[in-house]
N, C-alpha and C positions, 0 to 999 in steps of 0.2 A: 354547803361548803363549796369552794370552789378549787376543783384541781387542775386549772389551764396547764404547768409547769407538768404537771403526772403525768399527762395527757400527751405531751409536746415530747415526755423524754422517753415512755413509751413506745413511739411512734417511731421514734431513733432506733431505739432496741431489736424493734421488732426488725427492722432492716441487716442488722449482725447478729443477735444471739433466735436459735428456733424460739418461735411465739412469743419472743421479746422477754423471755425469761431463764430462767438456771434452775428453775424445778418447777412442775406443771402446775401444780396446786398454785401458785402467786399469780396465774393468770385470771386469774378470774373467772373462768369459763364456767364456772356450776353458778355464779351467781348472776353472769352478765355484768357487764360495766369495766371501766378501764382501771387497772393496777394503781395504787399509790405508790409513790415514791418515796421511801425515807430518805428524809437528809441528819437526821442525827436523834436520839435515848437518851432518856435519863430517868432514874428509879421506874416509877408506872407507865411515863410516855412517852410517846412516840410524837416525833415535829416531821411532816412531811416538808417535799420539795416548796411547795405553796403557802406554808409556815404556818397549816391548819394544826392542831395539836389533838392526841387520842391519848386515851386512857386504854392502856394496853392488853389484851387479856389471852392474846398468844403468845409475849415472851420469847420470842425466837423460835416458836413450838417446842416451848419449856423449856433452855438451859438458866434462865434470868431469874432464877428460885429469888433472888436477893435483889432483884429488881434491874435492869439497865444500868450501864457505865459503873458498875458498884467500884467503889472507891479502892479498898483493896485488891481485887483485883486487875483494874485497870494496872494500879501501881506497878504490881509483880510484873505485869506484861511489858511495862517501860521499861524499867528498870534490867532485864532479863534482854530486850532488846536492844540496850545500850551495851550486849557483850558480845552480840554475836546472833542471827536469827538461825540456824540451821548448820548443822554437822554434821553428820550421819556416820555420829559415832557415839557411845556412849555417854552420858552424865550423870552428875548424883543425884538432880533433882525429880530424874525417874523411877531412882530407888526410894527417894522420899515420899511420890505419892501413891507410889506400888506400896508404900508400908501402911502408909496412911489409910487404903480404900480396902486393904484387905482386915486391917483392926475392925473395923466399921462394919462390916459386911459380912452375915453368918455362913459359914461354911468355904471360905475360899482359902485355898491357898498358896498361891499365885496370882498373878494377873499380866496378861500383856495388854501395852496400848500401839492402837490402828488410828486409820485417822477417821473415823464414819460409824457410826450405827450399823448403817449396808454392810462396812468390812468386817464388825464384829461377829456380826448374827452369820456372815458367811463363813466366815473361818470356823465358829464354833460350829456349824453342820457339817466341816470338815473333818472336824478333829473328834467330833463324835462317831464318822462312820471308819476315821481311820482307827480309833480307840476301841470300837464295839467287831469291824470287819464285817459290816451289813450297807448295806447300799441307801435302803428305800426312810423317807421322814413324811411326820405326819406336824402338817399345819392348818392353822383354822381360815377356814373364809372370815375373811374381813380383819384379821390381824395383819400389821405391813409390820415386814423384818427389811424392809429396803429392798432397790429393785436387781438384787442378784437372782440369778434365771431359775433358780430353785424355788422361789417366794411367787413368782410374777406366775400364777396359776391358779383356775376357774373350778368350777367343781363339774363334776362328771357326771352321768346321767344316772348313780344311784349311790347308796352309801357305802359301798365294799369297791368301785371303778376308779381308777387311776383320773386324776387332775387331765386335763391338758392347758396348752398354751393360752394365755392370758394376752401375750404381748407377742406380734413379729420381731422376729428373731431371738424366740427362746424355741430350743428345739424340741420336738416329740421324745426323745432318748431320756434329757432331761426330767419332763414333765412327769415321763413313765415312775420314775423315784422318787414322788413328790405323792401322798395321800392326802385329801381333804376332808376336815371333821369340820362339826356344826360347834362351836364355840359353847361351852358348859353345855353340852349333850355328853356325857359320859357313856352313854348306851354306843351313840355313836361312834365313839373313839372305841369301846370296845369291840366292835365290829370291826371295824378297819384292822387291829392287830389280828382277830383270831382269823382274819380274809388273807394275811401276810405274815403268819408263821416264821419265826425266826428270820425277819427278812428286816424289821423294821431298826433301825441304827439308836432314833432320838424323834422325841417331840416336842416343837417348840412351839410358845405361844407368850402372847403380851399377859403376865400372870391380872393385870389390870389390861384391857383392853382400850387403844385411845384411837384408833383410826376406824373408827364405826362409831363415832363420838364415844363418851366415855362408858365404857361395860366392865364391873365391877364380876368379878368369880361368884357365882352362887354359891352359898353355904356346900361344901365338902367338896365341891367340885376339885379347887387344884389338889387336895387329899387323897379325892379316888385317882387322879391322873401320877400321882406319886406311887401311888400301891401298883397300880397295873405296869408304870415300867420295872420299879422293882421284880415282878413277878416275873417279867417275861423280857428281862436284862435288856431295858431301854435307857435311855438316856436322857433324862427331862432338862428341856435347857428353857430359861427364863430370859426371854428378852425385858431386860429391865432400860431398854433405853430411854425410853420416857418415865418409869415409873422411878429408878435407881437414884435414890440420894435425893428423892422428891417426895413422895410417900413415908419415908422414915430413914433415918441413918443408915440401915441397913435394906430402904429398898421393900420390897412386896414378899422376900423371903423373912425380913422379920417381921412386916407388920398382920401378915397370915401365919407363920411359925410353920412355913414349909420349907425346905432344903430341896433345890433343883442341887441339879450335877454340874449343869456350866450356866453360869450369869452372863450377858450381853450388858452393855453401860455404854453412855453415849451423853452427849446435850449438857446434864449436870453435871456429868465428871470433867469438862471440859472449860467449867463457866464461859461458856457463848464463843469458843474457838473450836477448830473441825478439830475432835475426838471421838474416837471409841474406844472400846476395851472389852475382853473376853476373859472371865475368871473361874474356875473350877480347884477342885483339891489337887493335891500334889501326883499325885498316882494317873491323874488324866492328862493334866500341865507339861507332865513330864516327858509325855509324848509329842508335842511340838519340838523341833526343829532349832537347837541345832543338838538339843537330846535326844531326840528319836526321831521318826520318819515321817510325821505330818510336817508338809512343809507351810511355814506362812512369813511373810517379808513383806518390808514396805520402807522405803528409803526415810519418808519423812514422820515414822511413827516414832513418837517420843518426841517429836519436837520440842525444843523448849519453853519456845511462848507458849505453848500450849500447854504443856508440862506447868508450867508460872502459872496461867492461868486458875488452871482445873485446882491445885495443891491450894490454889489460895482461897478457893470457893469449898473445898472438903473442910479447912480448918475452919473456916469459918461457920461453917454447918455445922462440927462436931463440936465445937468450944460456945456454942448457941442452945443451951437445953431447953428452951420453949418455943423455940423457932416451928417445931409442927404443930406445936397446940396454937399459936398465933394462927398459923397455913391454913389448920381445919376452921378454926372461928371465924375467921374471913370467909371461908368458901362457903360454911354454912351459915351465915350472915347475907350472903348473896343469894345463897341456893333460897333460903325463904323467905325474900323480896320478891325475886321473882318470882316464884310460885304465885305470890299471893294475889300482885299485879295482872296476870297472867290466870286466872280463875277467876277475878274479877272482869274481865272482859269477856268469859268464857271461851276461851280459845283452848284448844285441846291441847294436851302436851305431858311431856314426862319427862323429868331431869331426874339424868343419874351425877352422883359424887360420891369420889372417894379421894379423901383425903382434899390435897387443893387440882385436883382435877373434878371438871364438869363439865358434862354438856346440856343442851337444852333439847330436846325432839319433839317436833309436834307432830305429833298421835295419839291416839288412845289407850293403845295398849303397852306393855311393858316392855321394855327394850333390851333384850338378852341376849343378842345373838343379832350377826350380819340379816339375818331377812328379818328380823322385827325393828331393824333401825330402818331399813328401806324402805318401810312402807311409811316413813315420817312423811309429812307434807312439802312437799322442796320449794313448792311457789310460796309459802305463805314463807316457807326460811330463807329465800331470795326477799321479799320484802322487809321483812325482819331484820338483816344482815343492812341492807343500804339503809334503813330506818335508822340503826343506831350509827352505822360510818358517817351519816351526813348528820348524827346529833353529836361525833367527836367517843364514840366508843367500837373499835377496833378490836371483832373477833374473828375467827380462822374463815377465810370467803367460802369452807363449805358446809352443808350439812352433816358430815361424816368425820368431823374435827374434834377433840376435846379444849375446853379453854383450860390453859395453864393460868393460875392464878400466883403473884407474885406478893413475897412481905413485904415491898415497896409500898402496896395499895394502901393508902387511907381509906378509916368509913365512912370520911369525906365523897373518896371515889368512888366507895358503893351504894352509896345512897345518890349521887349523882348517876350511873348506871342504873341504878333500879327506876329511877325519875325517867329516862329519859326511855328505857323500857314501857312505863305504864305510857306513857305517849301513844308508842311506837303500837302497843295494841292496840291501843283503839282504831289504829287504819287497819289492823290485820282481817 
């Protein structure tokens, strides 16, 4: 394919926005080569600036459950835009899909909307140490809750040491109240509390894992993690931003039958406009501001477009009762083409899915956790990656991505992916 026009506006970019980009990941930099350009979506693809066409299998990094441009939604978005784009004052359409995501969703009983995944999962680490009166949280290596200075942190030189700084300019103070666990190592996690005695606030973690490609909870794992904060009055918060209203109506809290304390939501609740949202029962809710003393604001949350948007994307999810049995047959319809392609060339690897998340890892061995993704093979996943963008199939430019899989895809599209995958092996 040829991307002269990607190449040329690139180039532009890089001269006003840092690295010609708005979030690092679209640079390209884990896999080499220059960014594409979208110039416009529709159901599965994506038309770059060059008028090359891709069968899409990031989705926005999952809000396109329903595929690009989806009709109704788009609609509510006009429509809601011909009255007015911003207020920053109340509306009803906020209390309709505050009703809507909390029907849906097991255990909440409120909900506020932010405008970010990042603002979710950081208010609810707020509101948990302001509800609990403890300082210190435990997060896993290789889960991203977005880059507030609590998240952006490395692991320490044993499993009871304090994180530090990940990133310049997150400060030592910070990092000190940030624990690091080993992702489904429950041994571990227990260690870190009984090293932090009544000190730890909440744990948060992707209850599905998507940013180490996709890692799926081992059997009991989020179970034991439920038991041990009960025990020792912690706080379990479920960042559901990629997984929430994708995985099931209700998210990874119904489709495991675990109850966190505070949900995180983002991507799907928003259909493809900046949203987040933070939800818990009423007894924690009620401690946000302007009823109690956790404070959290944001001029433009509740937007209305966006508000249009997300309300038109929930109904349409909830008023769809086969919509995840399609999500799963699709993903495992892809999951075992590829494998098969993909063993017959002998190329090592491991795909994990759940639900219509996947990833693909080449390695040997089983991928559970941030260091057993890392040792995937990153050169053979750089060739991999430009094998399929120059055969017209578009997934996350890095190894450490899940592909969201959308109902838009025909098995038109994934027998074309799988095709142009058994290709793509035989140069690996």
């Amino acid at each position: 394919m040829i991307y002269k026009r990607s190449s040329a506006l690139f180039a532009q970019a890089e001269q006003v926005i840092p690295g010609g980009v708005n979030s690092p990941v679209r640079a390209f930099k884990a896999v080499g080569g220059t960014p594409i350009f979208v110039k416009e979506a529709k159901g599965a693809y994506l038309y770059d600036e060059d008028d090359n066409r891709f069968i899409d299998y990031i989705n926005s990094w999952g809000p396109m459950l329903l595929g690009h441009a989806y009709e109704p939604v788009v609609n509510a978005v006009v429509e809601k835009a011909k009255k007015g784009t911003s207020f920053g004052m109340p509306t009803e359409i906020e209390t309709q899909i505050a009703e809507l995501a909390v029907s849906m969703v097991p255990n909440i009983d409120k909900i506020r909307f932010v405008n970010s995944g990042t603002e979710a999962c950081m208010s609810a680490v707020r509101l948990a140490r302001g509800f609990t009166g403890k300082n210190k949280i435990i997060k896993f290596a290789g889960c991203y809750h977005g880059h507030s200075d609590s998240f952006l942190i490395q692991a320490g030189s044993g499993a009871v040491t304090f994180g530090s700084p990940n990133s310049p300019g997150v400060t030592e103070g910070t990092a000190k109240d940030t624990l690091l666990a080993t992702y489904n190592d429950i041994e571990n996690v227990s260690q870190l509390i009984a090293a932090n005695t009544n000190e730890i606030a909440c744990i948060i973690l992707e209850p599905v894992a998507g940013n180490m490609g996709c890692i799926p909870p081992k059997d009991g794992f989020l179970q034991a993690l439920r038991e041990l904060c009960d025990t020792n009055n912690i706080l379990l918060i479920f960042d559901e931003v990629m997984s929430g209203f994708r995985l099931a109506k209700g998210g990874a809290q119904e489709l495991y039958g675990i109850q966190a304390d505070i949900v995180c939501f983002g991507k799907v609740i928003g259909g493809g406009l900046p949203v987040g949202a933070f939800a818990a029962r009423q007894e924690i809710m009620n401690h946000l501001a302007p009823l109690g003393p956790v404070y959290q604001a944001g001029t433009l949350s509740g937007n209305p477009l966006a508000m249009a948007a997300g309300l038109a994307m929930l109904k349409a999810i909830n008023e769809d009762h086969e919509l995840f049995n399609r999500l799963e047959a699709k993903t495992k319809y892809l999951h075992e083409g590829i494998t098969k392609v993909l063993a017959a060339s002998n190329i090592e690897h491991k795909i994990n899915r759940v639900g219509s998340m996947i990833s693909v890892h080449f390695t040997s061995e089983d991928v559970v956790d941030f260091e057993s993704s890392a040792k995937g093979n990153n050169d053979t996943f750089k060739k991999f990656f430009h094998g399929l963008l120059n055969a017209g199939i578009y997934i996350a430019p890095s190894a450490f991505e899940t592909w969201f899989i959308t109902d838009a895809l025909t098995y038109q599209d994934l027998d074309e992916t799988i095709a142009v995958i058994e290709k793509v092996a035989k140069t690996l």
